[in-house]
C-alpha positions as a Markdown table, in Angstrom:
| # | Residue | x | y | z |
|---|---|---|---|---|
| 1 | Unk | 79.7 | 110.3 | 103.4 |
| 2 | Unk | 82.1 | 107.4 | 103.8 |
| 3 | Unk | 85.3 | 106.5 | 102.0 |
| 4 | Unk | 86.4 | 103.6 | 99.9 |
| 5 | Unk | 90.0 | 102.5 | 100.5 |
| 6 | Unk | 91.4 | 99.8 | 98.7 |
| 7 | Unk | 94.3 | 98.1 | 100.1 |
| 8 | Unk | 96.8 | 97.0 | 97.3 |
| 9 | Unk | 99.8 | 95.7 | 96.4 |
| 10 | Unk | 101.0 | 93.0 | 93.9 |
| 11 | Unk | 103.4 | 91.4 | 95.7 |
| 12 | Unk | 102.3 | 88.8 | 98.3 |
| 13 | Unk | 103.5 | 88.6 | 101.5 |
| 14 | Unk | 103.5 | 92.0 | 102.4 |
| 15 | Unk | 100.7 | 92.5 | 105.1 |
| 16 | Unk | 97.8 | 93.2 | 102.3 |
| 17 | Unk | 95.1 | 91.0 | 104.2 |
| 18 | Unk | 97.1 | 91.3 | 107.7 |
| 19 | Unk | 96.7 | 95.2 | 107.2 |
| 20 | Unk | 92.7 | 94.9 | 105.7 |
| 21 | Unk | 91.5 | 93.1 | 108.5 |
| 22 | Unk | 93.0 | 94.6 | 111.5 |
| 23 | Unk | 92.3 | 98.2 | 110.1 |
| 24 | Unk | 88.6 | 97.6 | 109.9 |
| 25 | Unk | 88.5 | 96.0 | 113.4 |
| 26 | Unk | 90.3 | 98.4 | 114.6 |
| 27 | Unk | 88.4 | 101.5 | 112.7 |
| 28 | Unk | 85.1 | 99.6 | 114.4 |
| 29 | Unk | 86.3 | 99.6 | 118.1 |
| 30 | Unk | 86.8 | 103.1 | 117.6 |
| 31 | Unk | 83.3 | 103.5 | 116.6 |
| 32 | Unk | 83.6 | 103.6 | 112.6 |
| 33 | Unk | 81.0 | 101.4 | 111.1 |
| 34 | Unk | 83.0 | 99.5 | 108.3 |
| 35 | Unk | 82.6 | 97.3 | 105.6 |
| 36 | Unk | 85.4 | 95.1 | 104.2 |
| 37 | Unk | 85.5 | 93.8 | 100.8 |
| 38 | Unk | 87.3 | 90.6 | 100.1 |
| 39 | Unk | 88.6 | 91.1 | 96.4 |
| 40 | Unk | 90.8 | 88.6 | 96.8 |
| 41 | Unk | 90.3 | 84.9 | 95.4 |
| 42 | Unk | 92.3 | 82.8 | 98.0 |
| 43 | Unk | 89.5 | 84.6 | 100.8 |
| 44 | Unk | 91.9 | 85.8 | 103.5 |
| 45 | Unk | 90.1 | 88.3 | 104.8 |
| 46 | Unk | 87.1 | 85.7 | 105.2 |
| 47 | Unk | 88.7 | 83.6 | 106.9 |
| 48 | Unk | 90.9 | 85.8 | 108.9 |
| 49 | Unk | 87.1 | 87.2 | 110.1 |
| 50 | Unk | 86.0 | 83.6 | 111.3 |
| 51 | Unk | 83.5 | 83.4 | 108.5 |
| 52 | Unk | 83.5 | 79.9 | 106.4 |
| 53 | Unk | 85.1 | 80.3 | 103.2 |
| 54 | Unk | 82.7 | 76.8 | 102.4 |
| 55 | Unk | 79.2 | 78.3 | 103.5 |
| 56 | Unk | 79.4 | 81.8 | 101.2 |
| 57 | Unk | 77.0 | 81.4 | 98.9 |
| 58 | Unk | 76.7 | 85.1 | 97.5 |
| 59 | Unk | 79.9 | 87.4 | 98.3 |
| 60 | Unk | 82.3 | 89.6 | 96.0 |
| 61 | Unk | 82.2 | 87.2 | 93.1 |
| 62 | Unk | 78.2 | 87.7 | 92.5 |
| 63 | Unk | 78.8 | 91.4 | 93.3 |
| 64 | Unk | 81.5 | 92.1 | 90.8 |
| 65 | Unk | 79.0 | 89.7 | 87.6 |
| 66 | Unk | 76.1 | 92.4 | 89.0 |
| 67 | Unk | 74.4 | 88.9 | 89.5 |
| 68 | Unk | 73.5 | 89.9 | 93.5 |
| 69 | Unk | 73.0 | 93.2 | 95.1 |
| 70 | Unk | 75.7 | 94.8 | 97.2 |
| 71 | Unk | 72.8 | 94.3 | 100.3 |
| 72 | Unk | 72.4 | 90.7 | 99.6 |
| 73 | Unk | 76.4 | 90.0 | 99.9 |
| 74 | Unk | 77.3 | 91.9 | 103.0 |
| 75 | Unk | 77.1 | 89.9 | 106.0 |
| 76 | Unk | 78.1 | 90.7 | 110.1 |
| 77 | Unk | 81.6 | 89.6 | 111.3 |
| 78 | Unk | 82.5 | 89.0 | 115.2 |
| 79 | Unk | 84.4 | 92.5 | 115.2 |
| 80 | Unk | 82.1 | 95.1 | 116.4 |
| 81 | Unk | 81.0 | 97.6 | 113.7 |
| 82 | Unk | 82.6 | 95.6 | 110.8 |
| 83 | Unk | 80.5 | 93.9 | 107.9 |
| 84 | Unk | 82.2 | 91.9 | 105.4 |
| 85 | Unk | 81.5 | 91.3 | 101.7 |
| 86 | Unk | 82.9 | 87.7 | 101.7 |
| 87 | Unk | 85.0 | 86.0 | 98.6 |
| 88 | Unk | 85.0 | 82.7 | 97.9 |
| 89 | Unk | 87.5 | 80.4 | 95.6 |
| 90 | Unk | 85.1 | 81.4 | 92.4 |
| 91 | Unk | 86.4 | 84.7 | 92.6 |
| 92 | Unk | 89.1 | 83.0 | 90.4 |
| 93 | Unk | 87.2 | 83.0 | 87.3 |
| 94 | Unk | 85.7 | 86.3 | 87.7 |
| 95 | Unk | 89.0 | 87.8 | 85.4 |
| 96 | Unk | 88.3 | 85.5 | 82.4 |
| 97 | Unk | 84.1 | 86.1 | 82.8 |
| 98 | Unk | 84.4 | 90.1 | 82.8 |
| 99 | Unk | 86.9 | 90.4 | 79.6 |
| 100 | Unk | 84.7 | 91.4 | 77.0 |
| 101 | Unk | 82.0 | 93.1 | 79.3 |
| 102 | Unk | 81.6 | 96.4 | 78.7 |
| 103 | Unk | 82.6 | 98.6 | 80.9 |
| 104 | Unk | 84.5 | 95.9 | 82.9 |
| 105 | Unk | 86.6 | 98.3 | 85.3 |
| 106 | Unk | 83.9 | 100.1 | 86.8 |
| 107 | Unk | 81.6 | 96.7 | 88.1 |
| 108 | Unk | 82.9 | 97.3 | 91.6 |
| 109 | Unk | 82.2 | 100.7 | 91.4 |
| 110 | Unk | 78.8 | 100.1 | 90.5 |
| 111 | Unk | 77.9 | 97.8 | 92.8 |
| 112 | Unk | 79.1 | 99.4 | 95.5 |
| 113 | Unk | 79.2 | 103.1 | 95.5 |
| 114 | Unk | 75.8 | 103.9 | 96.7 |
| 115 | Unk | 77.0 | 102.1 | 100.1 |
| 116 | Unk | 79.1 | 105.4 | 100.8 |
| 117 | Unk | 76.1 | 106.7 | 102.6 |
| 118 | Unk | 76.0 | 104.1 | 105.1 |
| 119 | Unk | 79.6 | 103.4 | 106.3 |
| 120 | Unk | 82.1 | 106.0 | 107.1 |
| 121 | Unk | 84.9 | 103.1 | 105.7 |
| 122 | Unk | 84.7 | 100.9 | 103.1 |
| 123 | Unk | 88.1 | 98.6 | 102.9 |
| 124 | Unk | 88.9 | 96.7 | 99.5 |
| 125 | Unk | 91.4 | 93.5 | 100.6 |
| 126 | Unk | 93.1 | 93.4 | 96.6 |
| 127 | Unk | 94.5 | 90.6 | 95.1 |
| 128 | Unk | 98.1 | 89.9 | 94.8 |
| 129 | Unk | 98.2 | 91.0 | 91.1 |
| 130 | Unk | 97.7 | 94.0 | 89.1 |
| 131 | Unk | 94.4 | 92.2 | 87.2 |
| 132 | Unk | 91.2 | 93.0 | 86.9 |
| 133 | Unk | 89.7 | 92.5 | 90.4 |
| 134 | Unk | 92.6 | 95.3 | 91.5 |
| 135 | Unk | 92.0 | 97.6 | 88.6 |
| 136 | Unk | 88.1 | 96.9 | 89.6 |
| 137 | Unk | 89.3 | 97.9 | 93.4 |
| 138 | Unk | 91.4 | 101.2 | 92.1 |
| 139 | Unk | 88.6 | 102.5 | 90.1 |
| 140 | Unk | 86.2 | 102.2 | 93.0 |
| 141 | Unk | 88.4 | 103.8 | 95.3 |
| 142 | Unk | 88.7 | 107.3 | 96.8 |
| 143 | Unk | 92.1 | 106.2 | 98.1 |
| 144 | Unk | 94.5 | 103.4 | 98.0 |
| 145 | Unk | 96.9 | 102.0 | 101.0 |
| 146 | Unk | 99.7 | 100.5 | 100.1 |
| 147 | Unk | 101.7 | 98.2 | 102.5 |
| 148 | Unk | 105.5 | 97.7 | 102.4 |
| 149 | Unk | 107.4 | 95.5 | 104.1 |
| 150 | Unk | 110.5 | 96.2 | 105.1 |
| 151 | Unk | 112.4 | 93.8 | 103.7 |
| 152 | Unk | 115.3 | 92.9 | 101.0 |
| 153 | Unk | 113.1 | 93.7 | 97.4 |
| 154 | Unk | 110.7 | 95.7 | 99.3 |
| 155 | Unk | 110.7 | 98.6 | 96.8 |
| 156 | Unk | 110.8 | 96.3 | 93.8 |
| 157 | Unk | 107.4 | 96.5 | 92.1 |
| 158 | Unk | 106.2 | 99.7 | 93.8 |
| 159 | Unk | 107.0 | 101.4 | 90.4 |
| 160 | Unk | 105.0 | 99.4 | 88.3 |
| 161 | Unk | 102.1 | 99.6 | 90.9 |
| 162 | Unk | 102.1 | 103.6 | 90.8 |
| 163 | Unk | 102.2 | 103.8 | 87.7 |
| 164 | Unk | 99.5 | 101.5 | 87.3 |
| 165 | Unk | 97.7 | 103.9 | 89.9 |
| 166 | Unk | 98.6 | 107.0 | 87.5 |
| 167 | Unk | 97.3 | 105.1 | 84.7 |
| 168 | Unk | 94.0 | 104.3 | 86.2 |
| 169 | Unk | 93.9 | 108.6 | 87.7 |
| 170 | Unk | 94.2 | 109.1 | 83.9 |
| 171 | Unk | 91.7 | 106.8 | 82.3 |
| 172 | Unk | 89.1 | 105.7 | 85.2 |
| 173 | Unk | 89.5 | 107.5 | 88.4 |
| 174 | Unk | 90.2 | 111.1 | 88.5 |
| 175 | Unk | 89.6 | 111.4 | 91.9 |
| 176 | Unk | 92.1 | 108.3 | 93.1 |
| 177 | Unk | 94.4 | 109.5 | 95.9 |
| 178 | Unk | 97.3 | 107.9 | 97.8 |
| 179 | Unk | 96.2 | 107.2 | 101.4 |
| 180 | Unk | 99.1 | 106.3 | 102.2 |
| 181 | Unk | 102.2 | 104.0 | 102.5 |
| 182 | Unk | 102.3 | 101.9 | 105.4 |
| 183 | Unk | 105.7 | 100.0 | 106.4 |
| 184 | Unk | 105.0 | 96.2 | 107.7 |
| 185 | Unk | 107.0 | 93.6 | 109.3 |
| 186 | Unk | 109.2 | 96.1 | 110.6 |
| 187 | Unk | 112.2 | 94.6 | 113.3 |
| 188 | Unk | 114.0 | 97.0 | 114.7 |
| 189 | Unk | 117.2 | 94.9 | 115.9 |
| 190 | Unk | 117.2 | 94.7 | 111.9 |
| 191 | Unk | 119.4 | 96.8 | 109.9 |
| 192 | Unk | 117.8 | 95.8 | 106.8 |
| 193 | Unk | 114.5 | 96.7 | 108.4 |
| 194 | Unk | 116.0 | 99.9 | 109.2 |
| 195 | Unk | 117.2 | 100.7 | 106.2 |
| 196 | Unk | 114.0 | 100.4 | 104.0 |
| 197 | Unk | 112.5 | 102.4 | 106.7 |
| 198 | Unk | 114.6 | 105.7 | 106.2 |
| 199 | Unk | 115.1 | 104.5 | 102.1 |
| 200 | Unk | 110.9 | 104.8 | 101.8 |
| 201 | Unk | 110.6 | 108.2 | 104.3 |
| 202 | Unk | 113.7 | 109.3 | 102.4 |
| 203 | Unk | 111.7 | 109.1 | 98.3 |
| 204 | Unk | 108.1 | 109.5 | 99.6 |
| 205 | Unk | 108.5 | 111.4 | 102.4 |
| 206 | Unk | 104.6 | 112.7 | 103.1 |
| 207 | Unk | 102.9 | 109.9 | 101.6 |
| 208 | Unk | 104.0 | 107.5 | 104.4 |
| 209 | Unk | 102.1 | 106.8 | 107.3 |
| 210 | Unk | 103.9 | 108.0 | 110.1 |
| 211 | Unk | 102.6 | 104.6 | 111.9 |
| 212 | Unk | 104.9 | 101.7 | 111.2 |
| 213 | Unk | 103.7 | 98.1 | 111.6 |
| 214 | Unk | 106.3 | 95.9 | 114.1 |
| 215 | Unk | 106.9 | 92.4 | 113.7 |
| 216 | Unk | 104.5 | 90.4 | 115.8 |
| 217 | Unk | 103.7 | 87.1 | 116.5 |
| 218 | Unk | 100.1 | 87.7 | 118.1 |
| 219 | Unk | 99.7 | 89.0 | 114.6 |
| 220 | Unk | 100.8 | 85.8 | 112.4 |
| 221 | Unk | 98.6 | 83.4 | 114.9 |
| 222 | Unk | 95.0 | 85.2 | 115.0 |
| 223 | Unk | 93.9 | 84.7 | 111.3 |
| 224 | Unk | 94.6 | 80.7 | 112.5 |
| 225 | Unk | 91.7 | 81.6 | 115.2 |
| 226 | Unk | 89.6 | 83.5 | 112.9 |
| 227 | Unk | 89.7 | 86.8 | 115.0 |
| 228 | Unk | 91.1 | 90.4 | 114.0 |
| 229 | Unk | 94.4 | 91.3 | 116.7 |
| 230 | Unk | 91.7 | 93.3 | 118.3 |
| 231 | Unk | 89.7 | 90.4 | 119.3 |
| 232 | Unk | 92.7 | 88.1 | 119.8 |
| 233 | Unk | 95.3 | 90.1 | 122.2 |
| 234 | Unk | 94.4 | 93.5 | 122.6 |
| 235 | Unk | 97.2 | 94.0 | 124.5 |
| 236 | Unk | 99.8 | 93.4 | 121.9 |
| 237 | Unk | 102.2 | 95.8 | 119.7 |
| 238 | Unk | 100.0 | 94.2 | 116.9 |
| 239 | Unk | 97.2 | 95.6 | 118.3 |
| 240 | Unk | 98.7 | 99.1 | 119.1 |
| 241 | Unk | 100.1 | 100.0 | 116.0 |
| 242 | Unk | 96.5 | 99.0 | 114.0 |
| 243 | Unk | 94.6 | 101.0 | 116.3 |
| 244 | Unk | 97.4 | 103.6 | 116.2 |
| 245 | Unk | 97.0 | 103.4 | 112.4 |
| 246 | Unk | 93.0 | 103.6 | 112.4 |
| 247 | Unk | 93.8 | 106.9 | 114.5 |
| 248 | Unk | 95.8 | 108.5 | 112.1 |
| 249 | Unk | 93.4 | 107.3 | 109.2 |
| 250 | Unk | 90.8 | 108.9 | 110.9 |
| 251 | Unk | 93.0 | 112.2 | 112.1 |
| 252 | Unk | 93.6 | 112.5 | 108.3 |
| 253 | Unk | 90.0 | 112.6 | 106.8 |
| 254 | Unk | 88.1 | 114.6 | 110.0 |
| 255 | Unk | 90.9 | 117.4 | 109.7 |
């Protein structure tokens, strides 16, 4: 039985996409077969997967109206053992469509919780905001990753997003756990960076992953190519600390 992880935050900028794409690659070079969701409007992960943003025809936004079946969205990516529900720009309008449809939270969940059974990871990319496509994300999850960079304001908002995770535990997802706090954009000739390091271990000690995401160019310049850092430069600390991630993500749910 797989596991859905949704990847959230509602601050941009913090390594959401960076973090959704390079975890599936790299759970899929270590033999996980893996499907990514693309919840998020401006289609990141998409592109960042070398798929056309302009060719998806059926992808998260048909998924989430129940419009097309979860099978009929999910389509191959160049990173081995990784399958992608792409989004596309409509996504946009999904927010004002589902607003008076019953039962509006759970359309991701019902769409896509059957697929359990055939990948041991499902990833959800979330949307910068704490809307509906996220709350649709958190409801569907088993767990939720939450990136933070370590940088000036990088605990501002993180309050309002667990509580919004507390809220949905209360009212749609019981079963809703923290996966895990993952630290991004770390430099460590940084004090700053350092700081925010020890400030997060410091208040949520166990809930951090003990993997901590450097700084890396290779990282910033393969979305541009439309290849993970797995497929890009193998070789680089981008690529390490993902796969070192994927190990610990895996450690986690097989002990």
């Amino acid at each position: 039985m797989g596991k859905i992880i949704a990847i959230a935050n509602q601050k941009g900028g913090v390594g959401k996409t960076t973090t959704s794409v390079n975890l599936a690659a790299s759970l899929g070079v270590l033999d996980k077969k893996v499907l990514l969701i693309d919840a998020d409007p401006q289609a990141n992960a998409t592109s960042g997967l070398g798929i056309d943003v302009d060719s998806i025809e059926i992808g998260s936004y048909q998924l989430l109206e129940h419009t097309a079946k979860a099978e009929d969205c999910i389509i191959p990516t160049n990173s081995p053992n990784v399958s992608i529900i792409p989004a596309h720009i409509d996504l946009v309008a999904i927010e004002i469509e589902l607003v008076d449809k019953e039962d509006r939270e759970y359309m991701l969940k019902k769409a896509v919780s059957h697929l359990k059974t055939e990948y041991d990871f499902i990833l959800i990319d979330c949307a910068p905001s704490l809307g509906l496509l996220t709350l649709n994300a958190l409801t569907a999850a088993d767990s939720v990753i939450i990136p933070i960079q370590c940088e000036y304001f990088a605990l501002e908002g993180l309050g309002k997003l667990l509580n919004t995770i507390k809220s949905v535990q209360k009212i749609h997802n019981a079963a809703l756990d923290i996966e895990g706090m993952l630290l991004t954009m770390y430099d460590s000739r940084l004090r700053l960076s350092n700081q925010v390091v020890e400030e997060v271990q410091k208040h949520f000690s166990d809930m951090v992953f003990e993997t901590i995401i450097q700084r890396n160019v290779k990282l910033g310049e393969a979305p541009s190519f439309g290849e993970s850092i797995i497929n890009y430069d193998v070789g680089s600390k981008g690529a390490t600390n993902y796969l070192s991630l994927a190990r610990e993500i895996i450690q986690k749910n097989e002990s």
